[in-house]
MARDO-183725 format. One record per residue (C-alpha): residue number from 1; chain; x, y, z. Coordinates in nm, 3 decimals, padded with zeros to 5 digits, always signed. Layout:
<recs>
[rec NUM 'A' [X Y Z]]
...
</recs>
This chain:
<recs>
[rec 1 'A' [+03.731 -01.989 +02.766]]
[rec 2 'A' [+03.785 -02.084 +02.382]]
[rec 3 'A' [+04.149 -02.254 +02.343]]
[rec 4 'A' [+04.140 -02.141 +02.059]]
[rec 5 'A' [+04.174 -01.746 +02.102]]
[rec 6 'A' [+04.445 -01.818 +02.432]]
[rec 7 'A' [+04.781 -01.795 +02.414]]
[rec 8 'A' [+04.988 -02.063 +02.516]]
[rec 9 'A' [+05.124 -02.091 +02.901]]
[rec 10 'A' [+05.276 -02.301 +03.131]]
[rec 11 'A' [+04.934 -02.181 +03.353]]
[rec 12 'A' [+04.710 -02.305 +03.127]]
[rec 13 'A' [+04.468 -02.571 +03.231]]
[rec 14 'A' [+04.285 -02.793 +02.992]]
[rec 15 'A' [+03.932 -02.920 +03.160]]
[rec 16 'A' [+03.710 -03.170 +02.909]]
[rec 17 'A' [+03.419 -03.315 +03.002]]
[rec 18 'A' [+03.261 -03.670 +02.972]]
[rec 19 'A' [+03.018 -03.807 +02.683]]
[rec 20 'A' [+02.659 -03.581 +02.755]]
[rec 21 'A' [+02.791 -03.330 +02.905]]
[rec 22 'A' [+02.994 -03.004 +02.751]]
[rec 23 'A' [+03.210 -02.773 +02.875]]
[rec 24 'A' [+02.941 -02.562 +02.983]]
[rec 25 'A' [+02.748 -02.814 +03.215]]
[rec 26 'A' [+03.043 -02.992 +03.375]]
[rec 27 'A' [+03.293 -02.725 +03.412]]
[rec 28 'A' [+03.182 -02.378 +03.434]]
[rec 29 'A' [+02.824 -02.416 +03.614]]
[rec 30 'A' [+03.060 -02.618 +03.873]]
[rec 31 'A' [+03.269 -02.345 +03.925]]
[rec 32 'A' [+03.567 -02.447 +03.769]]
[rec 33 'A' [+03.700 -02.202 +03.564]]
[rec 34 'A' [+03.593 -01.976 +03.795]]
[rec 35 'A' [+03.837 -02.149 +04.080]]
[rec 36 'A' [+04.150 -02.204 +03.865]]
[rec 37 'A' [+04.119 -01.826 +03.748]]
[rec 38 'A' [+04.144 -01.705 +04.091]]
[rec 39 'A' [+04.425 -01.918 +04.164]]
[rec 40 'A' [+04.653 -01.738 +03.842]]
[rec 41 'A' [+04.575 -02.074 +03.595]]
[rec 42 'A' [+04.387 -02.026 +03.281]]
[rec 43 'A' [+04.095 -02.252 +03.228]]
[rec 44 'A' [+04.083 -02.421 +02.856]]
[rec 45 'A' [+03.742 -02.572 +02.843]]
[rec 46 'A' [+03.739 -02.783 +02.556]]
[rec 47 'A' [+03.405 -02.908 +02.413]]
[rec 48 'A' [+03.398 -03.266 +02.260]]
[rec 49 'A' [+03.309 -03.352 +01.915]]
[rec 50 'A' [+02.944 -03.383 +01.880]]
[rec 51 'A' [+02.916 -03.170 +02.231]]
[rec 52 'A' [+02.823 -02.846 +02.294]]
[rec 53 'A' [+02.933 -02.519 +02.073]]
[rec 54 'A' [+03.121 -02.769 +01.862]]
[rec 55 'A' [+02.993 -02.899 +01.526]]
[rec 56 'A' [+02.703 -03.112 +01.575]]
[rec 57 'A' [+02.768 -03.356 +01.288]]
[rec 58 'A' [+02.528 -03.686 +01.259]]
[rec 59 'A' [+02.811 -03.911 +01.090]]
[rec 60 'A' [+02.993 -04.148 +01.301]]
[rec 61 'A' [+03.324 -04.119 +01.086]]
[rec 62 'A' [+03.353 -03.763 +01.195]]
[rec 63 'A' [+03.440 -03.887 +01.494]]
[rec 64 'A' [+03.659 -04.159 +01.434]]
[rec 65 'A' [+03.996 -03.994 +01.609]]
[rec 66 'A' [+03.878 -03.768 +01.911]]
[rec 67 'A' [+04.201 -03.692 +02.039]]
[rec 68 'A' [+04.321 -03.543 +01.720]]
[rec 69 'A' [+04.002 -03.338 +01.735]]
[rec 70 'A' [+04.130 -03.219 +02.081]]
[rec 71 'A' [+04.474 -03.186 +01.984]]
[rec 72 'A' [+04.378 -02.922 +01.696]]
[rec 73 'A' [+04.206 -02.722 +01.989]]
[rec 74 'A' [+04.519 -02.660 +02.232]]
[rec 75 'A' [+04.694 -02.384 +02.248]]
[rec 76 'A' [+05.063 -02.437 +02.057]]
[rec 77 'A' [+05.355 -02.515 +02.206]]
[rec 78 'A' [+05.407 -02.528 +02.640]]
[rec 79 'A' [+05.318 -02.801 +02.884]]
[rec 80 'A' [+04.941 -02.801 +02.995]]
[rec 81 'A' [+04.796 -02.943 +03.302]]
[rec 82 'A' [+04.482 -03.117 +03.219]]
[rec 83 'A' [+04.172 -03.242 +03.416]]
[rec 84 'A' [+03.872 -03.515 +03.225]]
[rec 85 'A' [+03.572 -03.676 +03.317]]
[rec 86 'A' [+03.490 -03.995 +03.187]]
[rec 87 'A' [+03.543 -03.992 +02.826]]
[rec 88 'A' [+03.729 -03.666 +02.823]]
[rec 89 'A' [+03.994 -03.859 +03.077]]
[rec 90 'A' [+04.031 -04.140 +02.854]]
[rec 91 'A' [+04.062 -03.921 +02.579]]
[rec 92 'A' [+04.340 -03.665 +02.771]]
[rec 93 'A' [+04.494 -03.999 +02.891]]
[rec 94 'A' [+04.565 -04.091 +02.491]]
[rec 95 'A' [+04.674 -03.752 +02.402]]
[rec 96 'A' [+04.934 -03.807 +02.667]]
[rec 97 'A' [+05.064 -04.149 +02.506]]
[rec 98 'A' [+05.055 -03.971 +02.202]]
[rec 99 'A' [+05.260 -03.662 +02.317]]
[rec 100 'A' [+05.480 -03.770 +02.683]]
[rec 101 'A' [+05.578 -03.436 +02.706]]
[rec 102 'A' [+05.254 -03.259 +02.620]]
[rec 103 'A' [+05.123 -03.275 +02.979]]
[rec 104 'A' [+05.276 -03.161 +03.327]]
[rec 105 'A' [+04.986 -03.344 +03.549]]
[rec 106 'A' [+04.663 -03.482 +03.471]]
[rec 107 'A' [+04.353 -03.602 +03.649]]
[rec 108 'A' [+04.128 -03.867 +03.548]]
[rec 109 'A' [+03.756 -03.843 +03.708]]
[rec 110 'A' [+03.540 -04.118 +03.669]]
[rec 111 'A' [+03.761 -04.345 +03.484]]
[rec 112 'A' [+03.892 -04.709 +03.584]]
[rec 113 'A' [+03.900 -05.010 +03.406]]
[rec 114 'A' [+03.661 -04.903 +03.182]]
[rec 115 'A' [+03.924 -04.764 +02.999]]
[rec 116 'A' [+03.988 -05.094 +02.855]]
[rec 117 'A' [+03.639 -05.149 +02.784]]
[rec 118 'A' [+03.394 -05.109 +02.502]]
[rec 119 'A' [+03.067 -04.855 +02.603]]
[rec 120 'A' [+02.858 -05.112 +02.749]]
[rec 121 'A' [+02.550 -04.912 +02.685]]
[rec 122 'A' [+02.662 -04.743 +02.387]]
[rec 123 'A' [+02.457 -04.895 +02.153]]
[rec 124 'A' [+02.136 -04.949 +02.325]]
[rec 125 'A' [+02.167 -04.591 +02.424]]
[rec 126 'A' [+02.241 -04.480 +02.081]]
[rec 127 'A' [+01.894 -04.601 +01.964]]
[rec 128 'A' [+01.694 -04.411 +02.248]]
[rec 129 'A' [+01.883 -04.079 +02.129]]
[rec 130 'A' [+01.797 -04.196 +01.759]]
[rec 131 'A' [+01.412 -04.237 +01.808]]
[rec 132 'A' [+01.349 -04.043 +02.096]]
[rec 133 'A' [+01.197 -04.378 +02.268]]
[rec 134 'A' [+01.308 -04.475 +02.569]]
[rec 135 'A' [+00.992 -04.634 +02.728]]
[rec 136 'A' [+01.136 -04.980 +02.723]]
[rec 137 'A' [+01.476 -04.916 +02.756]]
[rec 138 'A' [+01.725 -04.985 +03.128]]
[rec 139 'A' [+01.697 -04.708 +03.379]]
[rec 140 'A' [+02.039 -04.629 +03.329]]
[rec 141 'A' [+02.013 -04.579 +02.991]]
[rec 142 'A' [+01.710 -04.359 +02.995]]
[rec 143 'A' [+01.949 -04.149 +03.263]]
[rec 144 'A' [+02.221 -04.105 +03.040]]
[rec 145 'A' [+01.970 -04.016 +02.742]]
[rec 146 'A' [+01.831 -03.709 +02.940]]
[rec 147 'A' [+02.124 -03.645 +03.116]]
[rec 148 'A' [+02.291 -03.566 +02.734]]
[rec 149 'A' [+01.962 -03.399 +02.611]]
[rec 150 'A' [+01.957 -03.204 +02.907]]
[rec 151 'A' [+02.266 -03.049 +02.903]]
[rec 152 'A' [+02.124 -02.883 +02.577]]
[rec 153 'A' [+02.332 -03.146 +02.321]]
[rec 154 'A' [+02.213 -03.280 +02.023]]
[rec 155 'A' [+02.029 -03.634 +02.052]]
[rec 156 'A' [+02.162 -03.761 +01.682]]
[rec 157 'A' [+02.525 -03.638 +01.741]]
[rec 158 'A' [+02.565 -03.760 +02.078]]
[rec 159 'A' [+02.430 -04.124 +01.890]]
[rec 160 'A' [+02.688 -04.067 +01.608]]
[rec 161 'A' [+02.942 -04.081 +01.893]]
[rec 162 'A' [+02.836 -04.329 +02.045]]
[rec 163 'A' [+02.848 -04.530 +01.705]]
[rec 164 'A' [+03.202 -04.403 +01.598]]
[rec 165 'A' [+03.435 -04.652 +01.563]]
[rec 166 'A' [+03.632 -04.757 +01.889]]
[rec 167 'A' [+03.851 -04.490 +01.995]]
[rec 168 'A' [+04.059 -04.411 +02.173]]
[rec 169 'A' [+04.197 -04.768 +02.217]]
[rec 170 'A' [+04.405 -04.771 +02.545]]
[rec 171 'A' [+04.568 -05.104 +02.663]]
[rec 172 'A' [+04.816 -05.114 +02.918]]
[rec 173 'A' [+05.149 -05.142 +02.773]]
[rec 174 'A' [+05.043 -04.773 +02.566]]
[rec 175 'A' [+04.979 -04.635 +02.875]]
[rec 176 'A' [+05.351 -04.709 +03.019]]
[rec 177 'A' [+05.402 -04.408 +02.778]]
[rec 178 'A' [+05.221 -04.149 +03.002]]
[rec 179 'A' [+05.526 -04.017 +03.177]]
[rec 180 'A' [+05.324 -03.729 +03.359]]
[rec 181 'A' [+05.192 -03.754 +03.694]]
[rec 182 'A' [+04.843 -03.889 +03.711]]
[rec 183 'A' [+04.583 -03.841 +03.943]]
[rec 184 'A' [+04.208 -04.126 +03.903]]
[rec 185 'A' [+03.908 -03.975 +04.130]]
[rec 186 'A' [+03.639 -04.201 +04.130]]
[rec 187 'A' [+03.285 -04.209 +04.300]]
[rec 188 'A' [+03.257 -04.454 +04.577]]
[rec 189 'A' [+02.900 -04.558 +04.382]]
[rec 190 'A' [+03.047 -04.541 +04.036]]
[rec 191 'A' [+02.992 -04.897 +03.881]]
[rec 192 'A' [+03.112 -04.742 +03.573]]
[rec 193 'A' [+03.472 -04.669 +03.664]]
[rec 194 'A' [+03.532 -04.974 +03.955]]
[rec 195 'A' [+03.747 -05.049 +03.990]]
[rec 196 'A' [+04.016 -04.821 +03.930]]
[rec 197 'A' [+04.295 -04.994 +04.047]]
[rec 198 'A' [+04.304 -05.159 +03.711]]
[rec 199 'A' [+04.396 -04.878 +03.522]]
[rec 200 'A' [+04.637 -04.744 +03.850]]
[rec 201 'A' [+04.820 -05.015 +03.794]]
[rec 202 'A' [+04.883 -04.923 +03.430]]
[rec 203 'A' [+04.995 -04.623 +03.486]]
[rec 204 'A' [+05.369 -04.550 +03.557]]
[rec 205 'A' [+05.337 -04.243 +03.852]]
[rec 206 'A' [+04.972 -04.245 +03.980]]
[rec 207 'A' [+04.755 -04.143 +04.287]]
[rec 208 'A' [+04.395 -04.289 +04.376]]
[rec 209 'A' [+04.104 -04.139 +04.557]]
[rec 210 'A' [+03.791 -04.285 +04.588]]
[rec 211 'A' [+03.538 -04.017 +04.732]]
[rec 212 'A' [+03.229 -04.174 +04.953]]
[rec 213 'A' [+02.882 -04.165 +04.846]]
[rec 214 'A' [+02.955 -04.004 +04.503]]
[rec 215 'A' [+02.815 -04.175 +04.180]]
[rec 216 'A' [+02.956 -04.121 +03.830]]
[rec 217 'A' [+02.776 -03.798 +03.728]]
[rec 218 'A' [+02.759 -03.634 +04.021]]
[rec 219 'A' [+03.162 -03.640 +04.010]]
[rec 220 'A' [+03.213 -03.284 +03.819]]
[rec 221 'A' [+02.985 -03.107 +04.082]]
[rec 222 'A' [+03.187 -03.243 +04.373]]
[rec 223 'A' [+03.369 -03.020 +04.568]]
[rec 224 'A' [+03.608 -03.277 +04.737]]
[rec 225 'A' [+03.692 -03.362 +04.364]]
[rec 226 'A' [+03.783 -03.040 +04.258]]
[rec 227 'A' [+03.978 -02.954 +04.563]]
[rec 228 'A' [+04.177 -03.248 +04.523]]
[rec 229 'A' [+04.201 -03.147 +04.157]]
[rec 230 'A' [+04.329 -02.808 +04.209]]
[rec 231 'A' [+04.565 -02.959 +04.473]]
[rec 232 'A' [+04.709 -03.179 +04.271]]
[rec 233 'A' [+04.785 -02.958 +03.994]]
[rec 234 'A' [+04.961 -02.708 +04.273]]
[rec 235 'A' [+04.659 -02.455 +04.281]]
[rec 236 'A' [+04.592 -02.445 +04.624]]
[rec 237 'A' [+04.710 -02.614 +04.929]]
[rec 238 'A' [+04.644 -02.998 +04.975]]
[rec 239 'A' [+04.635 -02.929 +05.320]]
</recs>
């Protein structure tokens, strides 16, 4: 659903995926909108800048404030509930510094204490999307490159992402301004968010679950996630 033709409503649901993906490939192939409509919540699947349906620009300066770019995409006025992967968590996490009251719950996937963390990869990974060359890069990064590519984004905006200047910049006093509820799900073989007690303990009202066997982009197409998601956000029983 665009956010930007819905109406506001304490319902609504905002779902953003994590750097490579869209809001195509992480939420509604998964099922997700699908699931919260059937439970009375409206899904707003948000597309990152540089991701999917949104403009596919190759300057790193347009993307030097993402969560203002999300911000302009809500809905006015009414608490939200919000779910993120990986960079769309850290980026719903500063929205909620930003705005206390803008949130009723959130959940983090695939986010720890790499929160506090540059990219590690960013910029090696930026020059295989750049050139198209990945012969000689890491395995991880040539995983990440056609993970992005695959889910039908743009190789040169996904690098002018990557290359934007740091943001969002989360430390742990800011986040003693998220007054929502806050739920991290992490992948027991996610090296990228482990460990995610270091941004729990940030965090003033906060759950962890760790799910077994899951790595870091298998997270949106887990159903244990999403259950726990849609639990959490009073969807469905936890139970």
């Amino acid at each position: 659903m665009n956010p930007e033709s819905a109406t506001a409503a304490v319902d609504g649901v905002v779902l953003l995926h994590g750097w490579g993906g869209s809001a195509d490939s992480d939420w509604e192939v998964n099922g997700w909108c699908r699931s919260l409509a059937r439970r009375g919540r409206t899904p707003l699947a948000v597309d990152l800048p540089g991701h999917g349906h949104r403009p596919q620009s190759h300057d790193p300066g347009d993307y030097a404030d993402l969560a203002s770019e999300i911000m302009a995409a809500l809905p006015d006025g009414g608490r939200l509930d919000s779910i993120g992967f990986s960079l769309g968590a850290k980026v719903l996490l500063e929205i909620a510094a930003r705005h206390p009251h803008r949130f009723r719950r959130l959940v983090a996937g695939g986010l720890g204490g790499n929160v506090f963390a540059p990219e590690p990869l960013g910029h090696e990974l930026a020059g295989v999307l750049e050139t198209g060359d990945g012969a000689e890069a890491p395995a991880a990064v040539r995983e990440l490159a056609q993970y992005g590519v695959g889910n039908g984004n743009d190789p040169l905006a996904m690098a002018a992402v990557l290359r934007r200047a740091a943001n969002p910049l989360l430390t742990p006093d800011r986040l003693t301004r998220v007054r929502c509820p806050v739920l991290l799900v992490a992948g027991e073989n996610d090296p990228v968010a482990r460990p995610v007690q270091t941004l729990a303990d940030a965090l003033p009202d906060v759950r962890v679950r760790v799910l077994a066997g899951v790595a870091h982009l298998d997270l949106p197409a887990s159903a244990e996630f999403q259950r726990l998601a849609l639990a959490f956000l009073g969807a469905e029983s936890a139970h």
